[in-house]
C-alpha positions, 0 to 999 in steps of 0.5 A: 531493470529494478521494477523487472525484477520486481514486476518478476518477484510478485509475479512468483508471489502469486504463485507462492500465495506471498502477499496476498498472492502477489498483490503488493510488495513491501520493504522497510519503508516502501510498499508497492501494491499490483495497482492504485486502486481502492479496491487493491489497497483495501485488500492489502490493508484488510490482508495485512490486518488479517495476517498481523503484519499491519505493524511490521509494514507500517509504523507511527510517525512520532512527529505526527501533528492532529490535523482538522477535519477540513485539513482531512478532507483537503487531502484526500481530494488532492490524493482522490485527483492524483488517483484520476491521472492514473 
């Protein structure tokens, strides 16, 4: 039932021109965007920036610990793989 709700409010934002015309949806602590694509997240990020709404959606993990450049790259191919399943 939450995700027609959802499915019909960025369906309105793409009407209204909210968000990127509907291309993702955000509330504290969680964003939703149209797909899970590089092409749609760099969108919302490079909108966000644009709109100075970057800092309202995300903030800074004060626990955050430095990470190595291989610790880096370890992650991002365990998140390029969940992307594939999709």
């Amino acid at each position: 039932m939450a995700s027609v709700s959802l499915l019909s409010l960025m369906r309105r934002y793409k009407k209204t021109g909210e968000c990127a015309d509907g291309l993702y949806f955000w509330a504290s602590d969680m964003m939703i965007v149209e797909s899970l694509t590089e092409k749609t997240i760099c969108k919302t990020i490079d909108h966000l920036l644009a709109e100075d709404e970057f800092g309202y959606v995300f903030s800074k993990n004060e626990d955050a610990k430095d990470i190595s450049p291989k610790e880096g790259d370890k992650i991002f191919k365990c998140f390029d793989e969940s992307l594939k399943k999709f």
